[in-house]
C-alpha positions as CSV (number, residue, x, y, z in Angstrom):
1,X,48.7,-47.3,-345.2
2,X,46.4,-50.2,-343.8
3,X,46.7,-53.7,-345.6
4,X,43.5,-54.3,-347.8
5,X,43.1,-57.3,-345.9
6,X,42.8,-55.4,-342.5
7,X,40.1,-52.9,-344.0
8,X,36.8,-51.9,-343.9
9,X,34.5,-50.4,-346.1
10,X,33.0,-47.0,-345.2
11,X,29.6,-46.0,-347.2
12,X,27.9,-43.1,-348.4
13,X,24.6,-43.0,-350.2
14,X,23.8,-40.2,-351.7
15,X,20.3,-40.0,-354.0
16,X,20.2,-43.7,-354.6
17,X,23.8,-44.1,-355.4
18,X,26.6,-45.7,-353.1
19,X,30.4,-44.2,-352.5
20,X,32.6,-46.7,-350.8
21,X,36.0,-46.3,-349.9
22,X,38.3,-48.9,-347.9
23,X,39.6,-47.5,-344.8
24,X,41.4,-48.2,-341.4
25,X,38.1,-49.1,-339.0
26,X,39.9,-48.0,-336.1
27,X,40.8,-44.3,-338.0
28,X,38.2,-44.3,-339.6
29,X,35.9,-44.2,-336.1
30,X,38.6,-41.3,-334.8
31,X,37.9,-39.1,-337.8
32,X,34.2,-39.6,-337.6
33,X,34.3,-38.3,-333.9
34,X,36.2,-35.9,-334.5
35,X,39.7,-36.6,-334.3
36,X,42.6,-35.9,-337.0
37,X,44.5,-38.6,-338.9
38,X,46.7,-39.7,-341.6
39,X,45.2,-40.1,-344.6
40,X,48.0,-42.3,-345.6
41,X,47.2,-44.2,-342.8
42,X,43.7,-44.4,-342.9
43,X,43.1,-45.5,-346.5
44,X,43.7,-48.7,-348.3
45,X,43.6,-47.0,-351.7
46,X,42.8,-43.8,-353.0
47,X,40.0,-45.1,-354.8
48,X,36.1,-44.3,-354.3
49,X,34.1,-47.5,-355.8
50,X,30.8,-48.6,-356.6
51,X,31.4,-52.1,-354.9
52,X,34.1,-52.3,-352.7
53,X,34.1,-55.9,-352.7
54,X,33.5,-56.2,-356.2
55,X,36.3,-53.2,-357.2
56,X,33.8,-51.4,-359.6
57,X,34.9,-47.8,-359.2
58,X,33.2,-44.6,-359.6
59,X,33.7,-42.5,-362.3
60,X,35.4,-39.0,-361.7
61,X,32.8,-36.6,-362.5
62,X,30.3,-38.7,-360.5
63,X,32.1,-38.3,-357.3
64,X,32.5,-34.6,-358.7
65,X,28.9,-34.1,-358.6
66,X,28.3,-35.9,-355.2
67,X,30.9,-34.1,-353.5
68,X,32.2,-31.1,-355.4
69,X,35.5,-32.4,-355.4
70,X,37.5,-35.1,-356.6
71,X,40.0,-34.5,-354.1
72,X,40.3,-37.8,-352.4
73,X,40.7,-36.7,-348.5
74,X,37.5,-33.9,-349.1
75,X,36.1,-36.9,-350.2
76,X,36.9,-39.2,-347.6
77,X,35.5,-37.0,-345.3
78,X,32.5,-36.9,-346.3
79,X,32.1,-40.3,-346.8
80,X,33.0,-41.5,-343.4
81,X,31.6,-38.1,-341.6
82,X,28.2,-38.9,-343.1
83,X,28.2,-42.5,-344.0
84,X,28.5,-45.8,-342.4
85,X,31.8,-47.6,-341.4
86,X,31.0,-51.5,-341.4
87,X,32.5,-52.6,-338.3
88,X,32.8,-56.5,-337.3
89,X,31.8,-57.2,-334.2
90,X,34.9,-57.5,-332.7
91,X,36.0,-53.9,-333.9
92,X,32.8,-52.4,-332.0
93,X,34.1,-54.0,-328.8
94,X,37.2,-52.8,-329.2
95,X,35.8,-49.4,-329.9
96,X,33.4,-49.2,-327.4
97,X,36.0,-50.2,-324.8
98,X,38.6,-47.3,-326.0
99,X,35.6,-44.7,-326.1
100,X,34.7,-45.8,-322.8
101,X,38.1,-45.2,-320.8
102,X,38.6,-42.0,-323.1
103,X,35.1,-40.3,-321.5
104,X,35.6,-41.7,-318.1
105,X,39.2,-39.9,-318.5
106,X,37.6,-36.8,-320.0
107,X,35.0,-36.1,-317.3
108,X,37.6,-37.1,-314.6
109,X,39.6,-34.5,-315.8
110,X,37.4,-31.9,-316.4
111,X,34.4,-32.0,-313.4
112,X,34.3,-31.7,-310.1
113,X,32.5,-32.8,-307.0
114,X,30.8,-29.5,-305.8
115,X,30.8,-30.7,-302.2
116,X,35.0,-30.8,-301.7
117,X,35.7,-28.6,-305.2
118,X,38.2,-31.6,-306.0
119,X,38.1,-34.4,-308.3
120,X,36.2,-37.6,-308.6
121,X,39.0,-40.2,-308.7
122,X,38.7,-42.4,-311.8
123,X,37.1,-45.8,-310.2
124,X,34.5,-43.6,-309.1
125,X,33.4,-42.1,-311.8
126,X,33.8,-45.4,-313.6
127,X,31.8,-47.5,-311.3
128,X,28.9,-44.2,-311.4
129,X,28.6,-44.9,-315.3
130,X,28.8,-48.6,-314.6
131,X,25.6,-48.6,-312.1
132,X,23.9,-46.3,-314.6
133,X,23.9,-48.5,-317.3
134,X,24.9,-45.8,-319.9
135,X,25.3,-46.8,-323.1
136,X,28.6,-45.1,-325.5
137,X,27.2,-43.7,-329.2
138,X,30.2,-45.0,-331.3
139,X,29.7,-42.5,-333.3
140,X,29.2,-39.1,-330.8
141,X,32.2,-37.7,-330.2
142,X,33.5,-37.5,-326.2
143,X,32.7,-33.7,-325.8
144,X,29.1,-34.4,-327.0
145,X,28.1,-37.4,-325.1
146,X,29.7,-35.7,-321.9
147,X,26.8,-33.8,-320.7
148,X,24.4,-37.1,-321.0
149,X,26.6,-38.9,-319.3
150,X,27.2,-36.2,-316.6
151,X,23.4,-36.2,-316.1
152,X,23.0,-39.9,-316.1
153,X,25.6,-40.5,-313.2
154,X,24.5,-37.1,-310.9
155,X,21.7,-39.3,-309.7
156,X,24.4,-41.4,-308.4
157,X,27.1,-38.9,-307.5
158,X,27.5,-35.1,-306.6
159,X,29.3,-34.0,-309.6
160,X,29.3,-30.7,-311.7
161,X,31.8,-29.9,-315.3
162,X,31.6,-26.0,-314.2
163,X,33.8,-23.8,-315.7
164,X,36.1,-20.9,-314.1
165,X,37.5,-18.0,-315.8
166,X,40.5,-16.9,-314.5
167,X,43.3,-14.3,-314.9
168,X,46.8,-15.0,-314.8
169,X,50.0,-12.7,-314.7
170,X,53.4,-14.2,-315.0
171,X,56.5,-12.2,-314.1
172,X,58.9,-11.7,-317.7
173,X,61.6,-14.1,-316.5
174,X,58.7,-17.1,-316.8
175,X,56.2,-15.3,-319.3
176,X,57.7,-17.0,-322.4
177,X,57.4,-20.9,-321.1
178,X,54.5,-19.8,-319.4
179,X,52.8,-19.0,-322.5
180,X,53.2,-22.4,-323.9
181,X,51.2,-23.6,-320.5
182,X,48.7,-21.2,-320.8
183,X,48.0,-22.1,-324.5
184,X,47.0,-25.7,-324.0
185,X,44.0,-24.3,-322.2
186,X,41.3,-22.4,-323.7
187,X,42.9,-18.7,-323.8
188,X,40.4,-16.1,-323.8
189,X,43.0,-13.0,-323.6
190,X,46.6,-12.9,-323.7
191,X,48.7,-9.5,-323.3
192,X,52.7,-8.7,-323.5
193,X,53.5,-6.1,-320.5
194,X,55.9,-3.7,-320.8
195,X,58.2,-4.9,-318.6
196,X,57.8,-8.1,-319.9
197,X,55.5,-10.4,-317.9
198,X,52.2,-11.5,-319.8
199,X,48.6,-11.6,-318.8
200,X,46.1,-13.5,-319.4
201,X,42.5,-14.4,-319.1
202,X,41.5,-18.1,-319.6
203,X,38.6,-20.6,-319.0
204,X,39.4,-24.0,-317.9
205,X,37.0,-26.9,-316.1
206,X,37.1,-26.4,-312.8
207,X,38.4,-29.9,-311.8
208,X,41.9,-29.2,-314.1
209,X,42.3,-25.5,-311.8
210,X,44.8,-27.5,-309.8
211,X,46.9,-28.9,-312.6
212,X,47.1,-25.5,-313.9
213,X,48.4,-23.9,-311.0
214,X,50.8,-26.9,-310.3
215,X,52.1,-26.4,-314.1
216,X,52.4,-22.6,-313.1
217,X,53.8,-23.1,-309.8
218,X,56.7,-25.6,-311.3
219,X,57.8,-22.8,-313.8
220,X,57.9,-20.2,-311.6
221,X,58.3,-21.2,-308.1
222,X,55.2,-19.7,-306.9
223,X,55.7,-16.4,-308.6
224,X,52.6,-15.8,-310.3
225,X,49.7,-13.8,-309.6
226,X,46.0,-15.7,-310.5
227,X,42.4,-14.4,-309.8
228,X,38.9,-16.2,-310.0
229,X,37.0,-13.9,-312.9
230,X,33.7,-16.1,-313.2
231,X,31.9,-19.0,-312.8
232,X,30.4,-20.0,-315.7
233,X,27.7,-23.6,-316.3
C-alpha cells in the first residue's frame, strides 16, 4: 500500500460533483493505460472523498449513484480511467521517460524495415522519434500511440508494423512446451493431432517472426514445420 505521504489524488467529476481517491501516481498512470495492478498497492485508503486534502468523504449511496457500485476497485477504476491523476512535475518526467523507452521497445520489437525484412536496432528507432519531435500522450496507452508514432518517424526511416499469419506444426515429443511458446503470441487456431503433435495458426508482427522461430528452433532442434499464411496491414 503506498504511504499517504507519497500519494496523489486522482479526480472524477461527475454532474458537478468531485470523487477523489488517493492513489500510487506511478500505478495509478499504468492502470489508466491499460496495465493491471495491485489494488493494495495502488491505494492509500479505501476511501472515496469529497476533499482529499481536506478528508471529507463521500457518502455511500452517493458514490452508489455515480458509479453503480460501492465496490472500492469498480470504483477506482472509474475514477482514474476517466478522471485526472494530479501529477507533480517531477512524476510527469519520470513518466514520460518510462513511456518513452517502453514504445521505443514496443515498435522495435514489433516492425520491421521493409527493405532487409529485419529489425530497426533500438538507437535507431530512438534517434527517428528524437528528430521527429514526437510528443508521448501520458495518458494513451503504447498500442494506441504506436501507429502515430510509426507515421511520424516513416518520413525519417523505411519502416512498416505488418503482420504475418503463419501456421505451425510441432512433432508430439515438443507439442506440450511448444504450446506454452505459441500461447504468448496471438493464437488464432490451435489443434491436438492424433498422433500427438499440435498445429497451429498464429499472427505475430513481422519483426518478432525471428524470435519465434528461434524459441521454436531451441525446443525442438529444428523439428518443426512453419508456413507464411498471410500478410496482413
Amino acid at each position: 500500500m503506498v504511504k499517504l505521504e507519497d500519494a496523489v489524488i486522482a479526480r472524477f467529476e461527475k454532474q458537478g460533483e468531485k470523487f477523489e481517491m488517493l492513489v500510487d501516481p506511478y500505478l495509478a498512470m499504468d492502470l489508466k493505460n491499460g496495465k493491471e495492478v495491485n489494488f493494495d498497492e495502488l491505494l492509500a485508503v479505501d476511501t472515496v472523498f469529497k476533499d482529499a486534502k481536506k478528508g471529507e468523504e463521500k457518502k455511500e449511496e452517493q458514490v452508489k449513484a455515480a458509479f453503480g457500485s460501492t465496490d472500492v476497485k469498480t470504483v477506482a477504476r472509474k475514477i482514474i480511467g476517466q478522471g485526472e491523476v494530479q501529477l507533480t512535475t517531477q512524476q510527469r518526467r519520470e513518466i514520460a521517460e518510462k513511456k518513452r523507452r517502453e514504445l521505443i521497445n514496443f515498435i522495435a520489437r514489433n516492425a520491421i524495415n521493409p527493405q532487409t525484412n529485419g529489425p530497426h536496432p533500438v538507437s535507431r528507432i530512438e534517434n527517428a522519434i528524437e528528430e521527429a519531435k514526437v510528443s508521448i500522450d501520458l495518458n494513451r496507452g503504447i498500442a494506441e500511440q504506436a501507429p502515430i508514432v510509426l507515421k511520424a518517424i516513416k518520413r525519417l526511416i523505411p519502416i512498416s508494423m505488418d503482420k504475418l499469419r503463419l501456421a505451425v506444426k510441432v512433432p508430439a515429443a515438443y507439442a506440450a512446451r511448444a504450446s506454452g511458446i505459441l500461447h504468448k503470441y496471438e493464437l488464432m487456431k490451435e489443434e491436438w493431432q492424433t498422433d500427438g503433435s499440435i498445429v497451429a495458426v498464429l499472427e505475430v508482427p513481422a519483426g518478432i517472426k525471428q524470435e519465434l522461430f528461434s524459441e521454436l528452433n531451441s525446443l525442438t532442434h529444428g523439428n518443426f514445420e512453419s508456413k507464411i499464411l498471410e500478410e496482413t496491414k
